[in-house]
C-alpha positions as CSV (number, residue, x, y, z in Angstrom):
1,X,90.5,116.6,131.8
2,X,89.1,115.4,128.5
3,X,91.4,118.1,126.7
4,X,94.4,116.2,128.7
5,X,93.7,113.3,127.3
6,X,93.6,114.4,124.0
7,X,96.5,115.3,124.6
8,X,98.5,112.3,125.9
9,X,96.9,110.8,122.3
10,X,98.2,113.0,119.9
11,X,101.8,112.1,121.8
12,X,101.2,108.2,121.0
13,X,100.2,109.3,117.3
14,X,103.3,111.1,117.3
15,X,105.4,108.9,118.8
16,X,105.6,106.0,115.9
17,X,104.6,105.6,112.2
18,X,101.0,104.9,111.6
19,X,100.5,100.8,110.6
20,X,97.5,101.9,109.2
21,X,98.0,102.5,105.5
22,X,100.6,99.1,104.6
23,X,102.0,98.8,100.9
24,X,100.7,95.8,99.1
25,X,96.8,96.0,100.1
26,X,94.2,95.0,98.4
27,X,90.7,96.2,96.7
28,X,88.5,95.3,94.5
29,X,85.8,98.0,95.7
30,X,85.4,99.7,92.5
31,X,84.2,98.0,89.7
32,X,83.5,100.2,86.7
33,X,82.6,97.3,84.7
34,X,80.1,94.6,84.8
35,X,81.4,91.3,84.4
36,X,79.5,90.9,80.9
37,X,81.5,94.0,80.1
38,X,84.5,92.5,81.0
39,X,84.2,89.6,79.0
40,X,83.0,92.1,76.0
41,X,86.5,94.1,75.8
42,X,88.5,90.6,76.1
43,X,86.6,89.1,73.0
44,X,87.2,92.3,71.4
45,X,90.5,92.2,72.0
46,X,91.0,88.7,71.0
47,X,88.8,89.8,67.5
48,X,91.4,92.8,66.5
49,X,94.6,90.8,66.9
50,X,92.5,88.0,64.7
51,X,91.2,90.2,62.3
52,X,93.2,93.4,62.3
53,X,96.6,92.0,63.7
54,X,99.4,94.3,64.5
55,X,102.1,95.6,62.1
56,X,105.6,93.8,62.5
57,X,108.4,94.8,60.2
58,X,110.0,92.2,58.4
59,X,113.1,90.7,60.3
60,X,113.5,88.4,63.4
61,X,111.1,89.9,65.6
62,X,108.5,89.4,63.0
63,X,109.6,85.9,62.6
64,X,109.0,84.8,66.2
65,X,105.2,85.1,65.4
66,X,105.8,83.5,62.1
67,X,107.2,80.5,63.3
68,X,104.5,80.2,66.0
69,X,101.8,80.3,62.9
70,X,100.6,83.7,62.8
71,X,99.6,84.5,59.5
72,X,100.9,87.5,58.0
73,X,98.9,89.5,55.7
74,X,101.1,90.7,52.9
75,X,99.4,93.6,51.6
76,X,99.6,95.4,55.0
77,X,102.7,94.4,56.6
78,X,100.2,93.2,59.5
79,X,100.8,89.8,61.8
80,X,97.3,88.5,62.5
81,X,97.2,86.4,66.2
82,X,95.1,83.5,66.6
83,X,92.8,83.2,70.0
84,X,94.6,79.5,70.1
85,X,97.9,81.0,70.3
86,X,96.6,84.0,72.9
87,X,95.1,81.1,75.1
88,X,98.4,79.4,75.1
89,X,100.7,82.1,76.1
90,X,98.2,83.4,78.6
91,X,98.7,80.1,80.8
92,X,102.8,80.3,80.4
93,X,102.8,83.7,81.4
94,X,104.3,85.0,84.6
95,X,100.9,85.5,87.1
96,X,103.1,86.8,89.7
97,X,106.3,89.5,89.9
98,X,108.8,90.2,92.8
99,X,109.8,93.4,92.1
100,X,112.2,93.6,95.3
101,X,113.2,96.4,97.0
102,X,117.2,96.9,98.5
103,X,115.9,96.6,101.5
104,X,113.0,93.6,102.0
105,X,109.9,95.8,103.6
106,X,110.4,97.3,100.5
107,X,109.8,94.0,98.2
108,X,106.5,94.7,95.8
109,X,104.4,91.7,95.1
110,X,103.2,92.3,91.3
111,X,100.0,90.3,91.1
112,X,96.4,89.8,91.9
113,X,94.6,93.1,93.7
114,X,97.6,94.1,95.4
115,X,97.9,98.1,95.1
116,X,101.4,99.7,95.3
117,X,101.7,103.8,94.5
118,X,104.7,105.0,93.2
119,X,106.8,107.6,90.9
120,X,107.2,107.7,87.6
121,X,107.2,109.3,83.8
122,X,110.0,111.0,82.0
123,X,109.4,114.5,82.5
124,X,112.1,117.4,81.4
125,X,111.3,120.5,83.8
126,X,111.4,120.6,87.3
127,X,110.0,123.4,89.6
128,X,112.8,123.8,92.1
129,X,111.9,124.7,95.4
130,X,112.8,128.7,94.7
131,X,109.9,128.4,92.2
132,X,111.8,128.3,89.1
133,X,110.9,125.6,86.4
134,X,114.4,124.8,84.9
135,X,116.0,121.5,82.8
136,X,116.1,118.2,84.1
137,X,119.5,116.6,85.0
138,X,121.1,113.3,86.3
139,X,121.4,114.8,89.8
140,X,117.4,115.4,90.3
141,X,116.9,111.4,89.6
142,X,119.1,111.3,92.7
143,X,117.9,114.1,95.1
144,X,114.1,113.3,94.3
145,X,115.3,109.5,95.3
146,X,116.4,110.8,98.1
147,X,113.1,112.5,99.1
148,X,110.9,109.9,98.2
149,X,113.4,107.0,100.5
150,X,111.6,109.7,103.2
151,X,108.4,109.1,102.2
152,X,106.3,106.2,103.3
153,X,103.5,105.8,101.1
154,X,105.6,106.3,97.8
155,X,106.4,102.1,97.6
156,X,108.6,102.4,94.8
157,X,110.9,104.8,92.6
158,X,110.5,104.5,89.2
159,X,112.9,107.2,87.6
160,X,110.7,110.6,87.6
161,X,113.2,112.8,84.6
162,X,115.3,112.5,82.0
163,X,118.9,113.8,82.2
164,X,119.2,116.4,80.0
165,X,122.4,116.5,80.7
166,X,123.7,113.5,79.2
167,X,124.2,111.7,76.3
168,X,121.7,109.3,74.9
169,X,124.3,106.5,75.2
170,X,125.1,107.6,78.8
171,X,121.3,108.0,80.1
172,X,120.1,104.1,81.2
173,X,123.4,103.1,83.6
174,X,123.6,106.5,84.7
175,X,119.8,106.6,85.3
176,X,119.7,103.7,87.4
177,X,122.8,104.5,89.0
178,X,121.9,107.6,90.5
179,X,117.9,106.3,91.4
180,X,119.5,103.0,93.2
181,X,122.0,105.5,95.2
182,X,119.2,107.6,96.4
183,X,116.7,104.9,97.8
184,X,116.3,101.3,99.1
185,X,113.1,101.2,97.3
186,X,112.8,99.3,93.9
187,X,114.0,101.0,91.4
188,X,112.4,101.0,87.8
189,X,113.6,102.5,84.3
190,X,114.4,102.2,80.7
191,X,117.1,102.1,78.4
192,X,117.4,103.9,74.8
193,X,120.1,101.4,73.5
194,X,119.7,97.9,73.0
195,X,123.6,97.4,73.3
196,X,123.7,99.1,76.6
197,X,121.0,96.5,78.6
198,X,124.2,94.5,79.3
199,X,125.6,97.5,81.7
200,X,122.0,97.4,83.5
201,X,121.8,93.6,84.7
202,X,125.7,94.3,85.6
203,X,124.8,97.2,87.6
204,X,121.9,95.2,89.5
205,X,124.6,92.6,90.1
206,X,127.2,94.3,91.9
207,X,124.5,96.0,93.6
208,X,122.5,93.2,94.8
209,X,125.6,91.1,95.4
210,X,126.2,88.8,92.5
211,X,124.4,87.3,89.5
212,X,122.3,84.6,91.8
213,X,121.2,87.5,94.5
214,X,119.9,89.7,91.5
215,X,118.0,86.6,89.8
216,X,116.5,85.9,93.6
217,X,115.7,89.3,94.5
218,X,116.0,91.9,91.4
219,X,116.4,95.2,92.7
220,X,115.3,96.9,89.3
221,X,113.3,96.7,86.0
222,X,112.7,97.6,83.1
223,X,109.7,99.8,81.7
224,X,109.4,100.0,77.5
225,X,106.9,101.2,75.4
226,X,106.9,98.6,72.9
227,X,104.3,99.6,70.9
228,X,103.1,103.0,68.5
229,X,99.7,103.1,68.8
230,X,97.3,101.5,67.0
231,X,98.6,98.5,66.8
232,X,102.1,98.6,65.5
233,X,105.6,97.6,66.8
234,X,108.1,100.2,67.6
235,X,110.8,98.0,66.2
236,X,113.7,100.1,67.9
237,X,112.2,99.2,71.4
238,X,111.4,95.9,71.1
239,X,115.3,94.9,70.1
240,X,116.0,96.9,73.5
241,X,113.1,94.0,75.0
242,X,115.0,91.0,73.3
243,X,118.3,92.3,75.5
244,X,115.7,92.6,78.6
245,X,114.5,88.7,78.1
246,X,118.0,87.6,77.6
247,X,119.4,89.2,80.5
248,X,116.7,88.0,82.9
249,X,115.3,91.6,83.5
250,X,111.8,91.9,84.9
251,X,109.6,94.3,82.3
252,X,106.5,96.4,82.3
253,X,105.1,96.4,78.6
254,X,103.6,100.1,78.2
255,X,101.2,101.2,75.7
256,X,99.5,104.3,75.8
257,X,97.2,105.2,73.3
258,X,95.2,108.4,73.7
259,X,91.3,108.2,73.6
260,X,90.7,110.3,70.5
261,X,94.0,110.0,68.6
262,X,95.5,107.6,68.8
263,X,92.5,105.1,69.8
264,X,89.0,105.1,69.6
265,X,87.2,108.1,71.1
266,X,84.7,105.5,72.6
267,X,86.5,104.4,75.9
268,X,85.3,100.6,75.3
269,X,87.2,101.1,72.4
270,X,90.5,102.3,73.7
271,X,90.2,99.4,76.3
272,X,89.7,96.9,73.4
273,X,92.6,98.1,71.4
274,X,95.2,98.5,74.4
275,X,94.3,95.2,75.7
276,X,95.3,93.8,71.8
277,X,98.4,95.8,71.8
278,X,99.3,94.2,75.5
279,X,98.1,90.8,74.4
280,X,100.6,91.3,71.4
281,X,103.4,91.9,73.7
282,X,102.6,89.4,76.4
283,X,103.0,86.6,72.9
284,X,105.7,87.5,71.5
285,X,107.4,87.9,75.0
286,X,106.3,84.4,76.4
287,X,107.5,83.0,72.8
288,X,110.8,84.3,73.7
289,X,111.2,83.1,77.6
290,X,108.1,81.2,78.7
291,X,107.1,82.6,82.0
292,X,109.5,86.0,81.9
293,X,108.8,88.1,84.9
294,X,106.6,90.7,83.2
295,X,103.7,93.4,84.2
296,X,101.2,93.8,81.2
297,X,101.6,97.7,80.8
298,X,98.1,99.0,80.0
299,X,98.3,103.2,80.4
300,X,94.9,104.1,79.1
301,X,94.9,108.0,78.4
302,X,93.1,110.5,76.3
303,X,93.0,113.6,74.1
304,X,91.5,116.8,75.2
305,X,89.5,117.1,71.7
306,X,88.8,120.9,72.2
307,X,93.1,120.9,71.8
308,X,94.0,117.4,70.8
309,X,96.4,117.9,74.1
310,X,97.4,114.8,76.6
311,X,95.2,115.2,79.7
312,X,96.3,112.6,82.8
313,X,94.0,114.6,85.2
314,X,90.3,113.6,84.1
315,X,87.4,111.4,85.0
316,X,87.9,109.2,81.8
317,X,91.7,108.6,82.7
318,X,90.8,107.6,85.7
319,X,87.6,105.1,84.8
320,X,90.3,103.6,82.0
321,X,92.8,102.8,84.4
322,X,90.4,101.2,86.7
323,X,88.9,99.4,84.3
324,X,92.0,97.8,83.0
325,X,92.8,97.1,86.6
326,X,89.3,95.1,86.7
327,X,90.2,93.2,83.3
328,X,94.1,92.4,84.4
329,X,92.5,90.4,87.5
330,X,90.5,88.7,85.6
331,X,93.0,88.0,83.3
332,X,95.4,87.2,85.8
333,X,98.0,88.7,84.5
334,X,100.5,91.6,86.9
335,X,99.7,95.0,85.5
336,X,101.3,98.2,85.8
337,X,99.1,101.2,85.0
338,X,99.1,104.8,86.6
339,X,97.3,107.7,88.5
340,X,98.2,110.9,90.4
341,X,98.7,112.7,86.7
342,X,97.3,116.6,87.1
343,X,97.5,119.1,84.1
344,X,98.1,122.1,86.4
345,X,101.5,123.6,86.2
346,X,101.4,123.7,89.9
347,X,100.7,122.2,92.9
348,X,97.1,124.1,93.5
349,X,94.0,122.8,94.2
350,X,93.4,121.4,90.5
351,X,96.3,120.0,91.2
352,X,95.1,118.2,94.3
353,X,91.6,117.0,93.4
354,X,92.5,115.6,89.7
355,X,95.4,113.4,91.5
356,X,92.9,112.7,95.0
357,X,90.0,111.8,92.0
358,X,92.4,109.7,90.1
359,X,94.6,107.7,92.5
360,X,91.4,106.8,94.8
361,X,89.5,105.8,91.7
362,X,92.8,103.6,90.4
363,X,93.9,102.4,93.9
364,X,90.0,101.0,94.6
365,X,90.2,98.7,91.7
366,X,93.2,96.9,92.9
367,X,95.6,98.3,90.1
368,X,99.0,96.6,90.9
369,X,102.0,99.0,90.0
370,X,100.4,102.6,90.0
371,X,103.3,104.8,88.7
372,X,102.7,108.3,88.1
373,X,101.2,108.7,91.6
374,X,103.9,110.7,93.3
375,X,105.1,114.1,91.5
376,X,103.6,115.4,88.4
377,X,102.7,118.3,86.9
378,X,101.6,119.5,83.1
379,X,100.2,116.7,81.9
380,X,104.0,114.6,82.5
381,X,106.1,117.8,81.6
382,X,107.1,118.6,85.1
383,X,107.9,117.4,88.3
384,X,108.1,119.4,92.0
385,X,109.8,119.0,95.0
386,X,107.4,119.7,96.9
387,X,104.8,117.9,95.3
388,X,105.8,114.4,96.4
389,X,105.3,115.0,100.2
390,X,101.9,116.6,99.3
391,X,101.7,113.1,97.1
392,X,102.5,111.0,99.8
393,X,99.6,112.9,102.1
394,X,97.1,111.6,99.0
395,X,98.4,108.2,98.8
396,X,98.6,107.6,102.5
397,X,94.7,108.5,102.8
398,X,94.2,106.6,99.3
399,X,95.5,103.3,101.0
400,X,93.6,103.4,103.8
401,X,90.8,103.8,101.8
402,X,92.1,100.6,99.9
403,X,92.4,98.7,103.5
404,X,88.9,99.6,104.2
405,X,87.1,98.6,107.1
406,X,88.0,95.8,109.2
407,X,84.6,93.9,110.8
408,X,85.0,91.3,113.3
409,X,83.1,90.5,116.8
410,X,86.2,92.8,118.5
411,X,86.0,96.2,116.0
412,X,82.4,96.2,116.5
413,X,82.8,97.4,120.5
414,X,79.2,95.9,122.0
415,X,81.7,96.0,125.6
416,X,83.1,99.0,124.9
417,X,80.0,101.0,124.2
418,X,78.3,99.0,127.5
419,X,81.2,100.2,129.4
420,X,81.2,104.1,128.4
421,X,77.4,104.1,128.4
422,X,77.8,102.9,132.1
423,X,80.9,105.5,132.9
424,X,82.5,108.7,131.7
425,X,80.1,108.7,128.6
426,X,83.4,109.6,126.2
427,X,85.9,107.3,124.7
428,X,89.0,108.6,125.1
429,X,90.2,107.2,128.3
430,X,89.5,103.7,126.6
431,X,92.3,100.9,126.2
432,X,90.9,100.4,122.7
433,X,91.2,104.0,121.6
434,X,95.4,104.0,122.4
435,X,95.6,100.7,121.0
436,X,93.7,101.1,117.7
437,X,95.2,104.8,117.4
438,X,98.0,104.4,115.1
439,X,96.1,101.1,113.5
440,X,93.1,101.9,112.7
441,X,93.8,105.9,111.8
442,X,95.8,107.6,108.9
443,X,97.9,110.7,110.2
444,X,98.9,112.6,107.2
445,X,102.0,113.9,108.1
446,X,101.9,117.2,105.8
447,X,98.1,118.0,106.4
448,X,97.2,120.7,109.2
449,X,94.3,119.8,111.7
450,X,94.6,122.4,114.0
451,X,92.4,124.9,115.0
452,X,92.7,128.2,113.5
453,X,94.8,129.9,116.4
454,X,97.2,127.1,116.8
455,X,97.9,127.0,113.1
456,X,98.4,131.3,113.2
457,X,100.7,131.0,116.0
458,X,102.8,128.7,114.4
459,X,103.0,131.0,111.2
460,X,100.0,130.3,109.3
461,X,101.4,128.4,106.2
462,X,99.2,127.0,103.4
463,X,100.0,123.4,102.1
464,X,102.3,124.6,99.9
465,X,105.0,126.2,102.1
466,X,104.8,123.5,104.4
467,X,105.2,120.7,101.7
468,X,108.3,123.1,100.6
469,X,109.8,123.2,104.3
470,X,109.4,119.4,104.3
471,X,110.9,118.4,101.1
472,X,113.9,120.9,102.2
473,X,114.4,119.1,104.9
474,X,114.4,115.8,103.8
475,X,116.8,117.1,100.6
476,X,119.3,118.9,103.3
477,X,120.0,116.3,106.0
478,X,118.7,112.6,104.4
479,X,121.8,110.9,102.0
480,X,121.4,107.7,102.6
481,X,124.6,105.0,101.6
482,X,122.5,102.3,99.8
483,X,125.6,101.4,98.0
484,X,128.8,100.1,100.0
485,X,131.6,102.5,98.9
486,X,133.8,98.9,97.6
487,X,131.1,98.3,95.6
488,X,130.8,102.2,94.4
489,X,134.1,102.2,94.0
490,X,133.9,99.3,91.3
491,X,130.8,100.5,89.3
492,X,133.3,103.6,88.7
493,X,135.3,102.2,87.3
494,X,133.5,99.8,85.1
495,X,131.4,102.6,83.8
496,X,131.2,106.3,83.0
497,X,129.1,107.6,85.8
498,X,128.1,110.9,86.0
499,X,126.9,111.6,89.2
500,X,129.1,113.2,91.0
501,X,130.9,111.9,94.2
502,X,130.7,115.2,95.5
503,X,127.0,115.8,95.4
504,X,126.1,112.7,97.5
505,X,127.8,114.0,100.9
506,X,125.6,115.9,103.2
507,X,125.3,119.7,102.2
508,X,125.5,119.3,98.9
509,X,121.9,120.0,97.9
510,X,121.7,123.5,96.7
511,X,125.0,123.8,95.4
512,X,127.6,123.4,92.3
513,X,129.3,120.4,92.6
């Protein structure tokens, strides 16, 4: 009888998506930093940019802090910031960013403890699912859109590769193209050329149906790495940010210094000097457009210094990006940041416990735009299939861990208990248990809980194989038409697109096109 029952619950967990694990939660359960500490990095931050300053080229960029009286020390090429002028542009600045999705559920709210786990990266290898690491091209920023439009508790698709196959001129329109045609989700990427920003904002347009649906709803943005760490502008980028402001584009500022190189070993440090470089950007950006949508971009990372190699997969990466998730709230300022990196070259079990360690860690501290968490392997170098459905197994678990535990004079059962104590002495057979069961409980959809017999009979596959059987599946049968062919039609033949007509029809996957 009681095996029966089990039963009929396992059907109703089957029968509809869990509601347990919603995009958009919030945490503030981890805290790797006292508030005195807190305070500490912000002062220091406020110290280098006043003492130290950041090195500006000469030209118009460098006279936008000039004319907001900066001082510019002459022997180094260096633009000191005053705390008055910091102060200023922290209370213009954007608090909140709607980073909207083409369809609504999938709208991110940028701001406060809100967690949202995504893709990310610009890796140039991916392991196919025959198990051969090969070139990146156009096509994969497609298929893997595809995959992850499948998979719930990736929130957003920032583009994972970089198109080998293409020119540099051709990469940012063709990029967004071929992510935006693959999923409803937001999509976020970057652009090489500041003279080709213009073909981006057009894109959103006709996508999102004209220049006032885009401004009310923009279904993409813009990630840059502004900065070359420590502390100096990468000029090149930041004329591709001026076309970002003046085209109304919503913008994650990235820096990502690495513990050890290309910051301070000391962690406290590194925090001290990112949050400078971010402060830098979040000026000069607010002196440009007061109140442009943007997400300070603090990426925290660090050197292996037994190899002087980038390591995503570590304790330290993860207390950095925690911690700058604690300092952005105070702050008040949208962050984007990242998790989910492993250094493996597969997806093993190093694989799985650096990206479980870092996404919880990340994810608990209310980090707003997590990218990276869905994907990667080799330190950033390569991506997998089937990685993102065993991904979207860690994420789901890591958000209701984020949800946590709802208390209330209902959850806490006193009549239920009575009423088993009283009866059958089990609670299966309970109205709370089916009406809690796909609220209160994560499924993992990849994950195998069954007993050792079961899982045998049914071929006896190791995460691996099934996360491969699942991403087929999705890659075979799922094309969804997130663009109306009109409006297809006309992006065409406004721009060079690469992406093949022919690989977006069911079947294609797999073949030459």
């Amino acid at each position: 009888m009681r095996r029966t029952r089990a039963r009929k619950l396992e059907l109703a967990a089957d029968s509809s998506a869990s509601q347990s694990v919603p995009p958009g939660a919030t945490s503030t359960a981890f805290r790797p930093l006292s508030a005195d500490a807190v305070g500490q990095i912000i002062d220091a931050a406020y110290e280098v940019l006043g003492r130290t300053g950041v090195q500006v080229d000469a030209g118009p960029i460098r006279d936008v802090f000039l004319n907001a009286g900066c001082p510019l020390d002459t022997e180094t090429e260096r633009v000191r910031i005053p705390a008055a002028l910091i102060d200023r542009m922290r209370k213009v600045a954007c608090k909140e960013v709607l980073l909207a999705g083409l369809e609504a559920k999938h709208d991110l709210n940028i701001g406060g403890a809100r967690v949202y786990l995504g893709t990310g990266g610009s890796a140039v290898n991916i392991l196919d699912l025959e198990g051969r690491v090969r070139e990146t091209t156009l096509r994969d920023n497609y298929d893997i859109g595809r995959l992850c439009d499948r998979l719930d508790n990736i929130h957003f698709y920032m583009r994972p590769v970089v198109p080998r196959d293409l020119e540099t001129a051709d990469i940012g329109v063709n990029s967004f193209y071929a992510c935006l045609a693959g999923t409803t989700k937001h999509v976020m990427a970057n652009e090489y050329r500041a003279d080709q920003v213009w073909k981006i904002r057009a894109l959103g347009d006709l996508i999102a149906g004209g220049v006032e649906a885009f401004a009310r709803r923009p279904i993409l943005s813009f990630a840059l790495s502004f900065t070359v760490s420590p502390l100096r502008f990468a000029m090149e980028s930041v004329e591709i940010l001026d076309e970002v402001i003046a085209h109304g584009l919503p913008v994650a500022l990235s820096s990502a210094p690495q513990a050890g190189a290309t910051s301070p070993a000391a962690l406290a440090g590194t925090l001290a000097q990112i949050l400078a470089e971010q402060f830098s950007g979040m000026v000069y950006v607010n002196l440009k457009n007061p109140g442009h949508p943007t997400l300070i971009g603090c990426v925290p990372s660090q050197a292996d210094l037994r190899s002087g190699a980038f390591t995503g997969g570590s304790a330290e990466f993860a207390l950095m990006n925690a911690a700058i998730a604690q300092i952005a709230q105070h702050l008040e300022l949208p962050l984007y940041n990242s998790a989910g990196i492993s250094d493996s070259k597969l997806p093993d079990a190093q694989a799985g416990y650096e990206k479980g360690m870092t996404t919880t860690a990340v994810a608990l501290s209310g980090a707003n735009y997590v990218h990276h968490s869905a994907g990667f392997l080799e330190s950033l170098m390569t991506v997998a299939f089937e990685q993102y459905p065993i991904d979207n197994d860690i994420n789901g678990a890591v958000m209701r861990l984020v949800r946590g535990i709802e208390v209330t004079p209902e959850t806490l059962s006193l009549a239920v208990i009575d009423t088993v104590c009283r009866g059958e002495g089990h609670f299966l057979a309970q109205p709370q248990t089916l009406k809690l069961m796909n609220s209160e409980y994560f499924y993992p959809p990849l994950a195998d809980r069954r007993n050792r017999d079961d899982w045998q009979d049914a071929g006896a596959q190791d995460q691996r194989e099934r996360a491969r059987s699942a991403a087929r599946e999705i890659l075979e049968s799922h094309y969804p038409q997130t663009i109306p062919p009109e409006v297809d039609r006309e992006i065409r033949r406004q721009f060079d697109i690469f992406l093949p007509e022919a690989a977006m029809r069911p079947g294609a996957f797999g073949t030459e096109v």
